[in-house]
C-alpha positions as CSV (number, residue, x, y, z in Angstrom):
1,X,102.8,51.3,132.2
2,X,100.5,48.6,131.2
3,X,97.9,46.5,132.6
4,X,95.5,47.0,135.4
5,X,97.1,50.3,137.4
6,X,96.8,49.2,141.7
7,X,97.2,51.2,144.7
8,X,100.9,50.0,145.7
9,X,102.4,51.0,142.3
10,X,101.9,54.0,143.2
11,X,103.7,55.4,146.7
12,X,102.2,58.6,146.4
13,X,99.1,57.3,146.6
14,X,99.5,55.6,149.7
15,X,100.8,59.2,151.6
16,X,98.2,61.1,149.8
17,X,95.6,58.5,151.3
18,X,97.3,58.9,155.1
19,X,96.8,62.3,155.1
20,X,93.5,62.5,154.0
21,X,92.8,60.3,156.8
22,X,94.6,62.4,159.3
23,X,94.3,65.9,158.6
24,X,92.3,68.3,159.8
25,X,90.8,69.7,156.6
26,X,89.5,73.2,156.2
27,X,88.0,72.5,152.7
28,X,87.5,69.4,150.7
29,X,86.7,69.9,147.0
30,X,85.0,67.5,145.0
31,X,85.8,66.7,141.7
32,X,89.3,68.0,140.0
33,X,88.6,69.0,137.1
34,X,89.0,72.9,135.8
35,X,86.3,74.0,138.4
36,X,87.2,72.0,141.4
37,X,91.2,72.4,140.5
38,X,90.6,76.3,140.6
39,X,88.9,76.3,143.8
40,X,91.7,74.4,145.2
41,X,94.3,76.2,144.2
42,X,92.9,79.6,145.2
43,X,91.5,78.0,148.7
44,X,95.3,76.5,149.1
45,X,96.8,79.6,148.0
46,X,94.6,81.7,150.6
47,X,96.4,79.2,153.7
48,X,93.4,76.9,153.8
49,X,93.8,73.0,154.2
50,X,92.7,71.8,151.3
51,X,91.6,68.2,150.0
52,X,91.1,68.0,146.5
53,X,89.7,64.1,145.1
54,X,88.1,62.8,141.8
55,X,86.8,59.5,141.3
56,X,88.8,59.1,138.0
57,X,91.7,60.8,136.2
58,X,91.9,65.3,136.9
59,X,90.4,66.5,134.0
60,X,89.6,63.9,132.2
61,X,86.0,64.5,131.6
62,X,84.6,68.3,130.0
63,X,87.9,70.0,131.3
64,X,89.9,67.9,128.7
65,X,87.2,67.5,125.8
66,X,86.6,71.7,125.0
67,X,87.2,73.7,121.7
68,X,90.5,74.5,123.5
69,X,89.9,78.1,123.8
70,X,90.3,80.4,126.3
71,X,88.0,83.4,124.8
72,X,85.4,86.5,125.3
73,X,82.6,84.7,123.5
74,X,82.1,86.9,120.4
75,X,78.6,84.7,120.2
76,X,77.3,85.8,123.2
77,X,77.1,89.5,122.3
78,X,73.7,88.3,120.5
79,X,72.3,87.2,123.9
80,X,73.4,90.8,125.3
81,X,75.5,88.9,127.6
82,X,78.1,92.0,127.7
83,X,78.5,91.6,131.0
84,X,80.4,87.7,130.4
85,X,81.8,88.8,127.5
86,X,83.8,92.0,129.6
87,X,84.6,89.4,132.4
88,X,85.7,86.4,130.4
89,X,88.1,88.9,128.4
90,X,89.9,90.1,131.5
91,X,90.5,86.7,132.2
92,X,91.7,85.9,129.1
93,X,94.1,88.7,129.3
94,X,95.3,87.4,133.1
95,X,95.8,83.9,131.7
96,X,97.1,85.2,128.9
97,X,99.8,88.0,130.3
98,X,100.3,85.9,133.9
99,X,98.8,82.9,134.8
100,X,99.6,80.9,131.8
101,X,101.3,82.6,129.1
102,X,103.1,79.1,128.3
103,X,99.6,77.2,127.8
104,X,97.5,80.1,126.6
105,X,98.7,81.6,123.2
106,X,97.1,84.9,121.2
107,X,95.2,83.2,117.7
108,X,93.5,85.5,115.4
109,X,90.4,84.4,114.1
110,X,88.2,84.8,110.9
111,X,84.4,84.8,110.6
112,X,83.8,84.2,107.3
113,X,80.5,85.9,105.2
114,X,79.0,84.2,102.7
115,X,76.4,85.6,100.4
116,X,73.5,83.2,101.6
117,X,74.4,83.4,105.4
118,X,72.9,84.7,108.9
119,X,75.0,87.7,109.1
120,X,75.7,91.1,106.7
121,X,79.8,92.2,106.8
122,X,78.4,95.6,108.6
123,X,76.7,93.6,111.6
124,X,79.8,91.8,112.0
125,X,82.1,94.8,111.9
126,X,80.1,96.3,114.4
127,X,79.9,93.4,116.9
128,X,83.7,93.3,116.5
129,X,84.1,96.7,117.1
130,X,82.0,96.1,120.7
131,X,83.9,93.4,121.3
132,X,87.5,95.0,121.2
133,X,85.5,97.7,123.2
134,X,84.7,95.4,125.9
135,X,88.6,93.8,125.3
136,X,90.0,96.9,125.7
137,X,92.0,96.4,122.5
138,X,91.8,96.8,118.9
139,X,91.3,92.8,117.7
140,X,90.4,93.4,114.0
141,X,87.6,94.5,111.2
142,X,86.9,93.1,107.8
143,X,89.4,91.9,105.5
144,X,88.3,90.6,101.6
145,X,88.4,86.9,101.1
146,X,91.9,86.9,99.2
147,X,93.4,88.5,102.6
148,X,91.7,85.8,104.7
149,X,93.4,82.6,102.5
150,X,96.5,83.6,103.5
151,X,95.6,82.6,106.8
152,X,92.6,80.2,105.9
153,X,94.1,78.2,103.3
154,X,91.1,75.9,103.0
155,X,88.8,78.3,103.2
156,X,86.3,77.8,101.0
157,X,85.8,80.7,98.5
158,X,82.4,80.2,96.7
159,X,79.9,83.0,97.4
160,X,82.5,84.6,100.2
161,X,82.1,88.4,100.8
162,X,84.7,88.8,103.0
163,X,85.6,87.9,106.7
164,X,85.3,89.3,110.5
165,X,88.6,89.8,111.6
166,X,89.4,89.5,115.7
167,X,91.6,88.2,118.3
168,X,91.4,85.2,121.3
169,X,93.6,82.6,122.6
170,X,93.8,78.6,122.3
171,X,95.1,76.8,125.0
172,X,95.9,72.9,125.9
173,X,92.9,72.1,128.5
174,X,94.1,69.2,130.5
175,X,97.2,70.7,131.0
176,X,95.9,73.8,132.0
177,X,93.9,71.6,134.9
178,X,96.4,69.9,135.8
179,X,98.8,73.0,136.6
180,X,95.9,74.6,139.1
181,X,96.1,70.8,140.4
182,X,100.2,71.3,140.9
183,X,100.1,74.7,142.4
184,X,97.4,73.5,145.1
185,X,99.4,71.1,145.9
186,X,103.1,73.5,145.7
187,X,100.9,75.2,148.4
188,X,100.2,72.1,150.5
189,X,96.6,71.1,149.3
190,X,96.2,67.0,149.8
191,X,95.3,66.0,146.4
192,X,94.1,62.5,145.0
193,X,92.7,61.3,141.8
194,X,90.7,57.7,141.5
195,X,89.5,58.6,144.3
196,X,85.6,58.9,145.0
197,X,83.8,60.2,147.7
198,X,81.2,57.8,148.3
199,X,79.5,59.1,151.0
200,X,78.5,62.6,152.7
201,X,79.6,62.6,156.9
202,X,77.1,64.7,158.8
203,X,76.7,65.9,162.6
204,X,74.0,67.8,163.3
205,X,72.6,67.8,159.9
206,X,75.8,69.7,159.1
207,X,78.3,67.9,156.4
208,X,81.7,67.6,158.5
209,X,83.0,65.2,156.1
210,X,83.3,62.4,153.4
211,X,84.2,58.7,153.6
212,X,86.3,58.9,150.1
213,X,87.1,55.4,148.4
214,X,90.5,54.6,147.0
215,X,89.7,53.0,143.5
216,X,92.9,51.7,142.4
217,X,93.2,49.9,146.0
218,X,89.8,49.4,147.6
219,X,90.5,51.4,150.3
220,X,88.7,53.7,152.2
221,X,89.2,56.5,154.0
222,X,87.2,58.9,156.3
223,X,88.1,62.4,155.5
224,X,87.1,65.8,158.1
225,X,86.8,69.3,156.0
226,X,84.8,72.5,157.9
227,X,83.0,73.2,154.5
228,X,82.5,70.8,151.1
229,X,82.3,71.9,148.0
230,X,81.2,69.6,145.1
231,X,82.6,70.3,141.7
232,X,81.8,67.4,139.8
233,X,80.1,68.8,136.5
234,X,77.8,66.5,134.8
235,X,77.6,64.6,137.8
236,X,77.0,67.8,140.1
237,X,73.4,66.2,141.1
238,X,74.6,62.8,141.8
239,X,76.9,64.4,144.5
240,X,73.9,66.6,145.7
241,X,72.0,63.6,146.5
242,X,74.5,62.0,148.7
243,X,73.6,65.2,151.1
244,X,69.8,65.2,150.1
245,X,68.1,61.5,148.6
246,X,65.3,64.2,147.6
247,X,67.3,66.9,145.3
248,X,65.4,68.3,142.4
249,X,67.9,68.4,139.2
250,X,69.9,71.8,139.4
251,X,71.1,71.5,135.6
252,X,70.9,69.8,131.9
253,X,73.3,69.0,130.1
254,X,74.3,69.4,126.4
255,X,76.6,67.3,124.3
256,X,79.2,69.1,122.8
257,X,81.4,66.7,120.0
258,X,85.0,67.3,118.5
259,X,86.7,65.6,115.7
260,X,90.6,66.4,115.1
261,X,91.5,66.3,111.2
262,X,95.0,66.1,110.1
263,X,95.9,69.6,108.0
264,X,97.5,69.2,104.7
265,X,99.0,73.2,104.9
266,X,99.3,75.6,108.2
267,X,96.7,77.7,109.5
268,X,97.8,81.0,111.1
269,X,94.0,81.7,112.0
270,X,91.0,80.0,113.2
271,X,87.4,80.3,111.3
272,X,84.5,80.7,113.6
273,X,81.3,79.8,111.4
274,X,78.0,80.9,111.8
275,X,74.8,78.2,111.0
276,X,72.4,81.2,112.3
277,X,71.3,84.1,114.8
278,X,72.3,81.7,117.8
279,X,75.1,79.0,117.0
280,X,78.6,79.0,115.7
281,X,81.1,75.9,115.5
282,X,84.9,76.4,115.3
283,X,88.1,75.3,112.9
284,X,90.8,75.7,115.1
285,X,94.3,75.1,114.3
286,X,95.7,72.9,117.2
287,X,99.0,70.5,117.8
288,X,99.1,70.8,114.0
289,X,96.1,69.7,113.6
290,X,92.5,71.0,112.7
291,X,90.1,71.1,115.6
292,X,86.7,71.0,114.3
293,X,83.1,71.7,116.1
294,X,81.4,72.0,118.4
295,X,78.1,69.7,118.7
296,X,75.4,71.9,120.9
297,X,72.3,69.2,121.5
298,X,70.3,68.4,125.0
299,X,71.8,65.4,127.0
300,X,69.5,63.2,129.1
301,X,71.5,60.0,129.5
302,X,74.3,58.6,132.0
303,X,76.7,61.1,131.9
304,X,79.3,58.2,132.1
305,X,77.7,56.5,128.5
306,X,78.3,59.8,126.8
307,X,80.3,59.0,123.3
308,X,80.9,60.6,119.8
309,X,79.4,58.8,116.9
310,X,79.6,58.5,113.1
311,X,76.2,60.3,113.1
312,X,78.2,63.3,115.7
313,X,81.3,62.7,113.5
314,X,79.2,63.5,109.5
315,X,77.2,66.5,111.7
316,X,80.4,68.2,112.4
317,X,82.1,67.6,109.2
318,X,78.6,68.8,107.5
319,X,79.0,72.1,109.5
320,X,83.0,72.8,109.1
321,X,82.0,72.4,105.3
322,X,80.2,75.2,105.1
323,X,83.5,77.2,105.2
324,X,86.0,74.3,105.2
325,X,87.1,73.1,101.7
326,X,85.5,69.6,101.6
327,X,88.8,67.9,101.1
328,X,90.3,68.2,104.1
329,X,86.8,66.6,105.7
330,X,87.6,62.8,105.0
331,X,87.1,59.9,107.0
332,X,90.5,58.5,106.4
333,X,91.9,62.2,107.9
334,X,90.4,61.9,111.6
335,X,92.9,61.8,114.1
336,X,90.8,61.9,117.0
337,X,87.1,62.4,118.5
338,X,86.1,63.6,121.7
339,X,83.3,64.3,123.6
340,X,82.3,66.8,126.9
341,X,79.0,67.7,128.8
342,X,78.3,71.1,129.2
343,X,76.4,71.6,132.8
344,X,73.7,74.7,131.8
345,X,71.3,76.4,133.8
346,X,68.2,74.7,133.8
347,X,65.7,76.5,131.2
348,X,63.3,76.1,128.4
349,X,65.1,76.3,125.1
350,X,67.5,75.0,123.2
351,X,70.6,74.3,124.8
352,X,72.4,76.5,122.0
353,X,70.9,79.3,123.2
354,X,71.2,78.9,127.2
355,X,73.5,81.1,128.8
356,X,76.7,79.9,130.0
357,X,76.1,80.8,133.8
358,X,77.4,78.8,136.7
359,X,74.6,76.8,139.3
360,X,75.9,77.5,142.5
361,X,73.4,75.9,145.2
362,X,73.9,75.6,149.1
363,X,72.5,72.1,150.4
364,X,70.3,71.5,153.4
365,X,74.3,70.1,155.0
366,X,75.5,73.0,153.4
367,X,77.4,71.7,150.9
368,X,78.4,74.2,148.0
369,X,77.9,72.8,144.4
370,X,79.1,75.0,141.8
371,X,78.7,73.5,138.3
372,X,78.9,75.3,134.7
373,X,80.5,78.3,133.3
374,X,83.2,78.5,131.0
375,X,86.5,77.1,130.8
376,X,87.8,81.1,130.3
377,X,86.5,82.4,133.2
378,X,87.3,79.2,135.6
379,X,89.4,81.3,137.8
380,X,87.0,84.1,138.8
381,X,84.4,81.0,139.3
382,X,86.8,79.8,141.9
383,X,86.7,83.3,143.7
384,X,83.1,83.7,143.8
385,X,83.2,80.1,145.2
386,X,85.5,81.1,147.8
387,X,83.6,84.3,148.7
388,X,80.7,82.6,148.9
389,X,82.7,79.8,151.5
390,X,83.6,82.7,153.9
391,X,81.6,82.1,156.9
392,X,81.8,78.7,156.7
393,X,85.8,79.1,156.4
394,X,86.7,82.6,158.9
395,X,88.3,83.6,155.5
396,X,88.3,87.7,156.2
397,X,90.2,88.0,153.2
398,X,91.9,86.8,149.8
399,X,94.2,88.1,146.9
400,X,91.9,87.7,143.9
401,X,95.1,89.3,142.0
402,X,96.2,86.6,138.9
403,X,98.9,84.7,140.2
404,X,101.7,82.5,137.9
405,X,100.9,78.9,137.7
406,X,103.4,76.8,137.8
407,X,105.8,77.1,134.7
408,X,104.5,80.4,133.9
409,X,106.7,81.6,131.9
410,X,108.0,83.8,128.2
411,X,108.3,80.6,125.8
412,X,111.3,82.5,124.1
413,X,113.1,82.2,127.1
414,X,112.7,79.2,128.3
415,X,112.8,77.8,124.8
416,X,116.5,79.0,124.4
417,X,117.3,77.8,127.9
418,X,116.0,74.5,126.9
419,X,118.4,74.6,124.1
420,X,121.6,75.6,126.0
421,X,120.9,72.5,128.3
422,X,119.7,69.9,125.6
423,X,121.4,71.0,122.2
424,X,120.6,67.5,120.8
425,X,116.9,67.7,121.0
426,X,115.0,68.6,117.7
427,X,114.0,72.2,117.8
428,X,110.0,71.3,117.6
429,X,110.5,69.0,120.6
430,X,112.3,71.8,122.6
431,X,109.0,74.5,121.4
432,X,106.3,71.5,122.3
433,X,108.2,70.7,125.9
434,X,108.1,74.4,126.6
435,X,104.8,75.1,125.5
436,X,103.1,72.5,127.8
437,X,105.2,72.9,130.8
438,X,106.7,76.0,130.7
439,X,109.7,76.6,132.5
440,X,109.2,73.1,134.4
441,X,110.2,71.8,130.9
442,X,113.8,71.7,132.4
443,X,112.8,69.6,135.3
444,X,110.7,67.2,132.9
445,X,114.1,66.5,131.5
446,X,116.7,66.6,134.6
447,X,116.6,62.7,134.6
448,X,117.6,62.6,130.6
449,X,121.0,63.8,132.0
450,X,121.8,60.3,133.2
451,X,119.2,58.2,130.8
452,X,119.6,59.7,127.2
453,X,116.8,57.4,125.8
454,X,114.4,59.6,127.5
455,X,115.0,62.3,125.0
456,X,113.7,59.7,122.1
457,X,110.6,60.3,120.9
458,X,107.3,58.1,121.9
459,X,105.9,57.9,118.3
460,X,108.3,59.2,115.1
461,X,105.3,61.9,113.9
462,X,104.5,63.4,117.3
463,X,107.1,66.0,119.3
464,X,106.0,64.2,122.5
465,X,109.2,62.4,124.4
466,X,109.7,59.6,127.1
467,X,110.9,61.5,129.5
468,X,107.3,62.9,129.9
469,X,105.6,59.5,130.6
470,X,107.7,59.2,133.4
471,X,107.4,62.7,134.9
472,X,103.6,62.2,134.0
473,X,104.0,58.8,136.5
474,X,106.1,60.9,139.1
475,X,105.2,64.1,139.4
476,X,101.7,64.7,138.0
477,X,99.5,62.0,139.2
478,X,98.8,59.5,136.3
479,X,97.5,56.1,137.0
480,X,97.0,54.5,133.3
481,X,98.5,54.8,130.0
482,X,95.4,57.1,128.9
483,X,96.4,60.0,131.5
484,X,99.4,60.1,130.3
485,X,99.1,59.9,126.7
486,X,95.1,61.4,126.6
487,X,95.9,64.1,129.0
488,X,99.2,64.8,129.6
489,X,100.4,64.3,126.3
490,X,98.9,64.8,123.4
491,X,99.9,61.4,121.9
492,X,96.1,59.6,121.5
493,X,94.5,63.1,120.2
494,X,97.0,62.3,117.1
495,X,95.6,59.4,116.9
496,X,98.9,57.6,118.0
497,X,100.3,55.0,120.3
498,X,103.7,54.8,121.9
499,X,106.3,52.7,119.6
């Protein structure tokens, strides 16, 4: 899978292209990332023809450079934002208990109290005891410091009173995009990555359509849809003006920076540590790795030149210190940096502050842009979206009940299913495989039955296997070596490249 990817590699791409040209769309969706790959999946779901396209890779922008957490948003509590906190913890609990119990997995997590910090051990203890409230489950306390390095053991000990104790989930981002992108197709949704729509079709000052460019091939392809919606996060206004030249900005954007660190012991918990009254950055135990930030700082720039730098990389590190012993903050110990754009309201203030709402705007063609939000409550975003579609679509009704993604599945299960099938495999490969597929797991490895070598390994210090690059090129859309091993594996966040 090397050099320049093209169209005809690709047969997929060539049906997906036909019938974007020749259907009769109820609903094309703009931009597949976490946003635009819920709507579709719940519009498909609901018996509308959907088109789903993205001008580059399905997730591969915000929805695949988060703090990888699916969570109630202790921090907001300080804002009074009860009312996102009690939403985005019933959808943690549905992804957790039904739509993804494979990719979203329970982490407890410690907010440690130093002497010199923002908060007092009894302010915490009570904004835990809120947030189980709003959880509707006990999720912790207090607990002394030489509690907390049984889970923490890095935690940095000077001047420590003690630690909040509570409950969330972690999850794999990209992967969790890309299963809303597989069950809108399972339910016949057209979809299409490197794909752009370059222009808005209009008919009575009514948007009927798109002319959407293949990138890969050159191609394009004119595209009919009853209603648009354009999901395209950072780039939400750039869409906007392809109905309107004149739109006003709807949104800002803030730069939010990760650094993965390789861990020299296990973590069983995550630390979430407070700089003052508003921000917080994260030490998240991921892959076997550390997962340190995030950066929280007003972008202006192209959202396409957005990078991490040393200067991001030494403000992160500076941060996870205050919590983190030093040693495991070395130069020499990055695996990985990423960067996302957060789309916020538009407000005065810093962007640390804003609240995570979703921009939902109707254009003068009547295009729908929804933009913002959290990764957490994507789902319920993708309802409102729909709701707010309904006399555009005739859609009377929908199930807004949590439905299984694909793979949904108990990992125990599967796991041991797994192992009747493929005794041979290495027991971390067989818990990695089932962790980011689920029960499809099985199906990412029917084709080792006649082709051993892909059970081997792609690198020797990462449970990631061949047989997934080529189910990756199959069955899941990617194009270049970096879907596959950025997105769909998590080969280049170790800091790794195939042997």
């Amino acid at each position: 899978m090397s050099g320049t990817p093209t169209a005809a590699a690709f047969p997929w791409r060539g049906r997906a292209l036909d019938q974007l040209a020749t259907r009769r769309f109820d609903l094309l969706v703009i931009g597949g990332g976490i946003i635009g790959a819920g709507i579709a999946n719940e519009a498909a779901r609901a018996g509308l023809a959907v088109a789903l396209v993205d001008r580059s890779d399905f997730g591969s922008q915000t929805s695949s450079a988060s703090s990888k957490l699916i969570h109630g948003g202790l921090r907001y509590l300080r804002f009074g934002d009860v009312r996102l906190v009690r939403e985005a913890h019933q959808e943690r609990r549905a992804l957790m208990r039904v739509v993804a119990p494979h990719l979203v997995r329970r982490l407890p997590f410690l907010v440690p109290l130093y002497g010199d910090g923002p908060y007092r051990p009894r302010t915490i203890q009570l904004a835990i005891w809120l947030y189980s409230t709003l959880a509707r489950e006990r999720l912790g306390g207090v607990v002394p410091p030489g509690r907390a390095c049984w889970s923490v053991p890095a935690l940095r000990l000077e001047g420590l009173r003690g630690c909040g104790s509570y409950a969330d989930c972690s999850t794999h981002d990209s992967r969790l995009c890309l299963a809303n992108v597989r069950s809108a197709a399972d339910a016949g949704a057209t979809v299409l990555n490197y794909a752009e729509a370059a222009a808005l079709r209009t008919a009575g000052g009514r948007a009927i359509g798109a002319d959407v460019r293949d990138v890969l091939g050159g191609a394009t392809v004119s595209l009919s849809a009853r209603a648009i919606v354009n999901a395209t996060g950072p780039w939400v206004d750039r869409v906007r003006r392809l109905e309107d030249a004149g739109a006003r900005p709807s949104s800002r954007l803030s730069k939010g920076v990760h650094v993965l660190v390789g861990l020299e012991e296990p973590w069983t918990a995550a630390l979430t540590i407070p700089h003052d009254r508003v921000r917080v950055s994260f030490a998240v135990p991921w892959e076997g790795m550390l997962l340190l930030g995030t950066t929280d700082e007003l972008y202006e720039g192209d959202p396409g030149d957005v990078a991490a730098t040393e200067e991001d990389v030494a403000r992160v590190f500076d941060e996870a210190s205050v919590a983190v012993d030093p040693g495991l903050l070395r130069t020499d110990a990055v695996r990985s940096r990423f960067v996302g754009l957060r789309v916020l309201p538009r407000a005065e203030g810093s962007t640390a502050s804003a609240r995570r709402e979703t921009v939902i705007l109707r254009g003068r063609a009547g295009v729908l842009s929804v933009a913002g939000g959290k990764l957490t409550t994507y789902r319920r975003i993708a309802l409102d979206t729909l709701d707010a579609l309904r006399p555009d679509l005739g859609l009377s009704r929908f199930d807004r009940e949590p439905v299984p993604l694909p793979g949904a599945v108990d990992l125990s299960g599967a796991t041991v299913r797994l192992a009747r099938r493929f005794p041979q495999l290495d027991p971390a490969v067989r818990f990695h495989l089932t962790h980011l597929y689920g029960s499809l797991a099985e199906e990412v490895l029917d084709p080792a039955g006649d082709d051993p070598a892909l059970l081997e390994r792609l690198h020797p210090d990462a449970p990631d296997i061949a047989a997934q690059e080529v189910y990756a090129r199959t069955r899941e859309w990617a194009c270049t070596p970096e879907d596959v091993f950025r997105r769909r594996t998590t080969l280049s966040l170790r800091g790794l490249t195939p042997v």
